[in-house]
N, C-alpha and C positions, 0 to 999 in steps of 0.2 A: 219512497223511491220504488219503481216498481221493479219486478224479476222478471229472468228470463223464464220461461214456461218449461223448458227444455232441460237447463243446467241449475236456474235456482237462484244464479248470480243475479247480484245488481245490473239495470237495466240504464244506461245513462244516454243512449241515442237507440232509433228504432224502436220497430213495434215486434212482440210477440217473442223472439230470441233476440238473443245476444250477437255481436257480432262473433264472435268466436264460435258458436254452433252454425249461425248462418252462413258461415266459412265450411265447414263440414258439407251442408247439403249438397251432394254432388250425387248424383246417377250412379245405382249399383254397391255405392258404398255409403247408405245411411248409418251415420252412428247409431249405437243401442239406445241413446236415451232418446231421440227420434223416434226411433222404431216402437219404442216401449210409451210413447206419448201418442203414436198413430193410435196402436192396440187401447190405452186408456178412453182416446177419445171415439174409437167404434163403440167402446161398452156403454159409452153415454147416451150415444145415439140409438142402440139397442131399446135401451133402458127408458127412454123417453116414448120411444113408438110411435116418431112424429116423421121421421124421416127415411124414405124407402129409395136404396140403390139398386134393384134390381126387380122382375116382373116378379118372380116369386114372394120376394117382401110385401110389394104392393098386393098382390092379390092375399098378402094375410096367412100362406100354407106352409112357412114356414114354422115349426114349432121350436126346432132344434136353436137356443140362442147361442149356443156355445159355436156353434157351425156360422149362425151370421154372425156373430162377432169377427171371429177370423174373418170370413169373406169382408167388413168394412174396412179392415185391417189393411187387408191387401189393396180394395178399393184405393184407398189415403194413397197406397206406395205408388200405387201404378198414376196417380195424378201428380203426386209430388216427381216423380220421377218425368212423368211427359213434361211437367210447367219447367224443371230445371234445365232439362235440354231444350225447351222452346227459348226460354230465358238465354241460353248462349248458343245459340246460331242464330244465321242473316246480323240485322244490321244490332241486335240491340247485344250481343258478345261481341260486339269491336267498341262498344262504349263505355270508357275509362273512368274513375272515379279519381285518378290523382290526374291534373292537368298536363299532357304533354309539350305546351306550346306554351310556356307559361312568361315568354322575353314577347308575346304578342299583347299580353296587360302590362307590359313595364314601360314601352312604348304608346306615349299619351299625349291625345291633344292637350294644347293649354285649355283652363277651365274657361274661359273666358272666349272661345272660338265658339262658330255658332251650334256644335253639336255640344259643344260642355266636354268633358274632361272623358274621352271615349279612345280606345285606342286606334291609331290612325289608321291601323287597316281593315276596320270595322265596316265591311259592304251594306251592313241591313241586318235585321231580323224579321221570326215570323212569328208574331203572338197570336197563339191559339184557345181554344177553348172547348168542353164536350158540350153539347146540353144535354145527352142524355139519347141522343139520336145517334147523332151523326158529328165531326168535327168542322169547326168552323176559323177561319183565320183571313188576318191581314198581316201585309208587307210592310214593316217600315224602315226607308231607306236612311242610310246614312253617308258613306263614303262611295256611295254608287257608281262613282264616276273609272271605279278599277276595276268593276267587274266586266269580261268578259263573256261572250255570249256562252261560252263552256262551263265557266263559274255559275252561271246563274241558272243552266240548265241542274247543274252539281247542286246546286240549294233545294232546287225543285223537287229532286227525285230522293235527297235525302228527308224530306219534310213528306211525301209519300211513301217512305220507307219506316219509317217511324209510326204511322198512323196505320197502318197497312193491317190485316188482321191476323197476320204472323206476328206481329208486335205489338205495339202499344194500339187496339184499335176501339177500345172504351177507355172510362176513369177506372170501373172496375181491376181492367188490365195493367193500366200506369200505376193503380195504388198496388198492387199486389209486387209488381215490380221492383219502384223505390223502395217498399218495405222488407225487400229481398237484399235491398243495399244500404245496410243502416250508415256504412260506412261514409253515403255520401250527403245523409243527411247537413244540409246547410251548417246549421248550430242545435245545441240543444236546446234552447228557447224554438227555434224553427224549426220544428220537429214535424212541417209540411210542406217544407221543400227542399230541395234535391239536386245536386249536381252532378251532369254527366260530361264527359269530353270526346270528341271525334273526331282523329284528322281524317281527313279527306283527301282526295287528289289534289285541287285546285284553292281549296277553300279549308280551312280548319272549323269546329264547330261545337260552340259552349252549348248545352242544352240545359236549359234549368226546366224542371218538374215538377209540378205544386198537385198536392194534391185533394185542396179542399175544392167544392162540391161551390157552383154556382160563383166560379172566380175564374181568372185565364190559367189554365192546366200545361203549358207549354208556350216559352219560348226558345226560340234554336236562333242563334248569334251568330253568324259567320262572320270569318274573316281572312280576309287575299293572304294565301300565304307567299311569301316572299320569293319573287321573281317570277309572278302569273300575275302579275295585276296590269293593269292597258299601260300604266306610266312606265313599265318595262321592257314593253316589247317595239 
């Protein structure tokens, strides 16, 4: 079984920490054994002489390693600290790991209707994918017939909010993400994909997150929430 890097414990979902340290990582207040594993992991990079963060590194004039080790030190804080507050603001800090809308899965078509066993207020999804460029995605509908032109602009603008390069806008960014929330890890067999939840104004919104390499990386599920769909108004 693998450990956490951090605390030592047993690792049973996620990558790299635990979820009890990854609970810690907050802005301003790194725990000490964070801190004490940033500093470990500058001495490494020190030590190796492969990797330069600054113009003086690179030009080789530094002699002092005790002085750049501190300075990678610091380097680690000041990026772990900018990725945790990028991580919760705009849209990817309103995205839930316990479902909030969870009477929208208990409500089901029969299995035997022609979308199969979906919940009836399932408007469509958008499956996506990276190649490496740029994102690529199709639409595919399902109870289409309740959304409203407000709902569907609501789909649009949260599927470029998500992609956008404040937030998820490579695989790079989405794995670094999910691996920020071990918690919502699918299962522990499925330790590559991911559940998030969003409501919305108009529309509620399941996002699952995969993050294996040369597979669909995203799909975002909406669904009418109750009393915005056309058969209401």
């Amino acid at each position: 079984m693998p450990t956490c890097l951090l605390c030592k414990k047993d690792v049973i979902s996620g990558y790299v920490v635990c979820g009890d340290c990854a609970g810690e990582l907050k802005t301003k207040t790194m725990p000490p054994v964070l801190g004490g594993f940033a500093v470990w992991l500058g001495a490494e990079l020190v030590r190796q002489d492969t990797v330069y963060f600054c113009s003086v590194c690179k030009a080789r004039k530094c002699d002092d390693k005790t002085v750049c080790r501190k300075g990678i030190a610091a380097w680690f804080r000041e990026r772990a600290e900018e990725y945790w507050e990028a991580s919760n603001r705009g849209i990817l800090g309103r995205l839930k790991t316990v479902c909030p809308f969870p009477k929208v899965f208990e409500d089901l078509e029969p299995a035997e209707s022609p979308h199969g066993e979906v919940p009836r207020r399932k408007i469509g999804h958008i499956r996506a994918d990276y190649d490496g460029y740029r994102w690529w995605n199709t639409f595919w509908r399902c109870h289409y017939d309740l959304a409203t032109p407000k709902m569907a602009n609501e789909i649009d603008r949260i599927y470029e909010e998500l992609t956008a390069k404040d937030a998820l806008h490579d695989l790079n960014t989405l794995c670094r993400f999910c691996w920020s929330h071990p918690e919502a890890q699918v299962s522990q067999k499925a330790d590559d994909e991911f559940n998030f939840y969003l409501a919305g104004e108009t529309c509620d919104f399941w996002v699952r997150l995969i993050t294996r390499e040369k597979d669909y990386n995203m799909y975002l599920h909406a669904y009418a929430k109750a009393g915005e769909g056309r058969e209401e108004h």
